[in-house]
N, C-alpha and C positions, 0 to 999 in steps of 0.2 A: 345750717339751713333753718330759719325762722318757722313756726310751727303751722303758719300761715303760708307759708312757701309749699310745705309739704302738703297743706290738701289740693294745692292747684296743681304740683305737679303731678301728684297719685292720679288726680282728675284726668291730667294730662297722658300717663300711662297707659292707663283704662283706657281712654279712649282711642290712642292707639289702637292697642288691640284690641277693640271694637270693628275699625277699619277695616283690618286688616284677617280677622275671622280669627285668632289664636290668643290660645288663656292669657298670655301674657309680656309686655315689651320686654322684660326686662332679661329677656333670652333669646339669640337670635331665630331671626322668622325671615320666610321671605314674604315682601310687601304684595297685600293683594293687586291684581293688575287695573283692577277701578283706581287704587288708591296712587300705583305707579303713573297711570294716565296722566291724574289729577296732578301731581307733582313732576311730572316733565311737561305740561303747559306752563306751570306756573315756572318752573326753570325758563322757558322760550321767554314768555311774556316778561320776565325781569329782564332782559335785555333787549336794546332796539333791535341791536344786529342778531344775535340769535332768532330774533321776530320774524327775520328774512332771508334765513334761509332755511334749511328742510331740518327737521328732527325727526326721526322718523323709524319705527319700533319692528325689530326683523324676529322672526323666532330663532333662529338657527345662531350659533356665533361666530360660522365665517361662512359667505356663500359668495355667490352673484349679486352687483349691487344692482339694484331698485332700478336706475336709471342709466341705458347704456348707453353708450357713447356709438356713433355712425361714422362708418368706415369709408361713406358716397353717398353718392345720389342714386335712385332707386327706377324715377322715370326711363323706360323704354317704351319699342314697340317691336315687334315682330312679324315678318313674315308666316302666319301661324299653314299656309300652303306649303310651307316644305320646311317649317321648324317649329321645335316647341319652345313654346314659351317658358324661358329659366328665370327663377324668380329669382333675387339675389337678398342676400342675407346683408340685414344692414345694420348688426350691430357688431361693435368693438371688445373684446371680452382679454381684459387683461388677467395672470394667473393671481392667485389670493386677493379676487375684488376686495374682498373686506374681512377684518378680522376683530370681534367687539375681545377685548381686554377690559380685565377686573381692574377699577379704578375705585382705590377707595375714597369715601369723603369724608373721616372722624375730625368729630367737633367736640369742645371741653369747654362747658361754661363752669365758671366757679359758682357757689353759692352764693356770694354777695350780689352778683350780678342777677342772677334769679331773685334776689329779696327785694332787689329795686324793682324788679318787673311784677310780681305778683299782686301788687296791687292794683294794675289795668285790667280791666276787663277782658283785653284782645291779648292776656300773655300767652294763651298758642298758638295762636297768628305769628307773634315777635318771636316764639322760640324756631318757630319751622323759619321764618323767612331769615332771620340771621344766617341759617347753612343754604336756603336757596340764593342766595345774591351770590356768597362765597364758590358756591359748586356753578354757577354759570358764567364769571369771572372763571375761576379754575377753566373751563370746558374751553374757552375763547383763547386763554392760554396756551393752552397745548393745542389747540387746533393752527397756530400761528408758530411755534417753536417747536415743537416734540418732534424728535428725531428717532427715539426709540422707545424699547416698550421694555424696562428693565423689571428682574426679579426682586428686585430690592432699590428701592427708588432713594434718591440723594437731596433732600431740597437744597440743605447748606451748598453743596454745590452747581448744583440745577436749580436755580432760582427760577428761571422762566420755565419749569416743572418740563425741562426738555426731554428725561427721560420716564416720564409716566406713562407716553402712547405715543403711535406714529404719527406727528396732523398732517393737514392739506398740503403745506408747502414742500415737506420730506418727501409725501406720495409722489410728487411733479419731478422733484429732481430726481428719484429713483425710478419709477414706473414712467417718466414721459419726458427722457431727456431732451428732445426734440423742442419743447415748449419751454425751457431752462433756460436763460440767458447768464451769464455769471462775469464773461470779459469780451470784450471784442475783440483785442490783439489776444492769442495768444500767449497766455503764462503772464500776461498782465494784472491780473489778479482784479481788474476794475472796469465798468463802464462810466465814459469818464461824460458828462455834459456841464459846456461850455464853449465860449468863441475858439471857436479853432481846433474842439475835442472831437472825441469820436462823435458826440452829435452837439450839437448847437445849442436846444434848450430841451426842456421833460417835452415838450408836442411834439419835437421828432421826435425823439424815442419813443414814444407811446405810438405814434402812429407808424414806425417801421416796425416796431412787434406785431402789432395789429395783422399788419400787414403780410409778415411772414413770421411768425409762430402761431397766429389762429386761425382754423382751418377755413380756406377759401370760403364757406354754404355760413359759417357766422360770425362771419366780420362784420355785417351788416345786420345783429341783433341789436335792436335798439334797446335791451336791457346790460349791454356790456358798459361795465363800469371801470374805472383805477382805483383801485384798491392800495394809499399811497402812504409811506411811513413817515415819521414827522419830521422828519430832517430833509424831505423834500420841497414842504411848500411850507412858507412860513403862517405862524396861529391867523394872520389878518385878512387869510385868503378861505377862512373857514366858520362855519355859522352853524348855529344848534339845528338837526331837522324839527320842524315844527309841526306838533302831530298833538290832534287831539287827543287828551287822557285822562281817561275815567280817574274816579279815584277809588275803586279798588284795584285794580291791575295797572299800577301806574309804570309806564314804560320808562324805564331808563333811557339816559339820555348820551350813549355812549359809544351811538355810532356819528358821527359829524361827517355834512356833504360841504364841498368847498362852495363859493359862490363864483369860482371860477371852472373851467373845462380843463383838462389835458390833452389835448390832441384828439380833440373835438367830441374826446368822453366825459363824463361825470367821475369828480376826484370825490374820494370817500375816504377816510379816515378810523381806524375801527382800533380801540386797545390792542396791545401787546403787537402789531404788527411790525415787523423790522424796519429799526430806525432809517434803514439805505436802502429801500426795497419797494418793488411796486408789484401789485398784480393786476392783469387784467382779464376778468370773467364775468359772468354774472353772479349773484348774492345764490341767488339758487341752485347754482351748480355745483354747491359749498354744503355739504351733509355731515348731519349726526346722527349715527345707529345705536339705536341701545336695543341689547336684547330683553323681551320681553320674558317676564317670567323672572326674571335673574336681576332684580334688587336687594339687598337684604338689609337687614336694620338689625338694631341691637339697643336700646335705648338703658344706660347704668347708672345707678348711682353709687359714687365711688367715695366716702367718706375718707377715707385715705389720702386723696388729694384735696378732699373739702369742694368736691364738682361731679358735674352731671356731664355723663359721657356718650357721646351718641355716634354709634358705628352704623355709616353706610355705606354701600360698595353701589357700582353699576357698572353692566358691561357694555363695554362703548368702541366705537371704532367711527372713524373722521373719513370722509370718501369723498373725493372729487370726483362727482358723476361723469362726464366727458371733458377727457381731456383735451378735447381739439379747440375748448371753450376758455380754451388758460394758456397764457404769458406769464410768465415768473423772470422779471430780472433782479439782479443782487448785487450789491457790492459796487451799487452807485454811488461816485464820487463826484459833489457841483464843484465846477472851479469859478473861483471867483475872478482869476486873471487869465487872458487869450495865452492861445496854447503860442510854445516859442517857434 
């Protein structure tokens, strides 16, 4: 590291732990919660689709989620001359709403990489955002693939980080199998669309899910969308959203709306979503819990590797608030030739 490197980054240390109220980065700490705030906006705001839906800070790390799911409709009346009025409990309350898991986020810039950067002005803006893009990229990841919440996690194997946490679409197939679509015949292994298959084109299927996997009271929210993976609709049926952006919090541009419909919903596009797979919810019904309090940081410098090492963890846990608001099919096959 150039000598010149080392007062920005000492600068850089310091001011860490300035932040964050303790003598020093270079030992772990946990992050003060102004400074946690401050850095899960700027996680949201780096992503369009993280923008849209909830992030949202629990103290506890496994409770009741935030937003529950309704079981009916609530409207009655009563005879209150010869009954009492029963009031009826209208929420859903599945077992282990939520449960935040340590997720870590260690980053390793080498020295040469710091030497180019030290002479911008804005080099701790570049050092923090290089791990915020990466850790909200990660979070979109595993919110779409993570099946499970392993002790010892595999990337070589798990590439789409499936065992780092449980996401959205694992919570559906396990906690609300009713909403689950996976085959239509039996031990078929497929829902197949096409002329003569089990449905025709994506509008019928999107509108017989609708139809009967989402519960009767919001089939008719006008913020349900198709949530659709890219082996469904081809790139020429898809266009940037087009959204005013500052330039300091400039939104990524990484969630894509079709310029066409599915089955008279809005088709959406969004990273890592399975390539065969549709869902239909709203964007809000799609949560991230991190517990408050329980970030930690570690900022190193490791001469040994010739780089600057930076341990953070966060506990997090992925919740699809009401399930009666989700369709999940899988293991859609288009046919290109009518069925024999």
């Amino acid at each position: 590291m150039r000598n010149e490197t080392r007062l920005v980054f000492t600068a850089l240390q310091t001011r860490i732990a300035q932040l964050n109220g303790v003598a020093a980065a270079d030992v772990k700490f946990t992050v003060a919660p102004s400074v946690q705030q401050t850095l899960e906006n700027k996680l949201q705001l780096s992503s369009g689709f993280l923008s849209r839906i909830n992030i949202v800070p629990v103290l506890e790390q496994s409770g009741e989620k935030l937003q529950l799911g309704t079981t009916g409709t609530i409207a009655s009346r009563t005879n209150t001359s010869t009954t009492d009025r029963a009031p009826a409990d209208p929420t859903e309350l599945y077992a282990n709403d939520y449960a935040c898991k340590q997720t870590n986020f260690d980053t390793a810039l080498k020295y040469s990489k710091l030497d180019m950067w030290a002479k911008f002005p804005d080099f701790q803006t570049r050092f923090r955002d290089v791990t915020v893009k990466q850790q909200a990229l990660d979070r979109i990841m595993i919110g779409w693939n993570g099946t499970s919440a392993a002790v010892a996690t595999d990337r070589a194997t798990n590439q789409l980080l499936q065992d780092v946490n449980i996401g959205w679409l694992q919570h559906i197939r396990t906690d609300a199998p009713a909403h689950w679509m996976k085959e239509v015949v039996a031990a078929s292994g497929a829902v197949t669309v096409g002329e003569g298959w089990d449905y025709e084109n994506l509008d019928a299927l999107v509108m017989d899910v609708t139809e009967n996997l989402i519960d009767e009271a919001a089939r008719d929210d006008t913020n349900l969308v198709v949530i659709c993976g890219r082996a469904l609709l081809a790139d020429k049926y898809f266009s940037k959203v087009n959204r005013k952006q500052g330039a300091a919090d400039e939104l990524a541009s990484d969630i894509i709306v079709s310029k066409k419909q599915i089955g008279g919903l809005e088709a959406v596009r969004v990273p890592f979503f399975p390539a065969n797979a549709l869902l239909v919810t709203t964007l809000d019904n799609l949560s991230i819990y991190y517990q408050e309090g329980k970030r930690r940081q570690q900022l190193v410098d490791n001469p040994k590797r010739d780089q600057i090492e930076n341990y953070e963890s966060s506990n997090d846990a992925y919740v699809v608030e009401d399930y009666g608001i989700t369709a999940l099919v899988e293991n859609i096959v288009i046919k290109t030739t009518a069925a024999p």
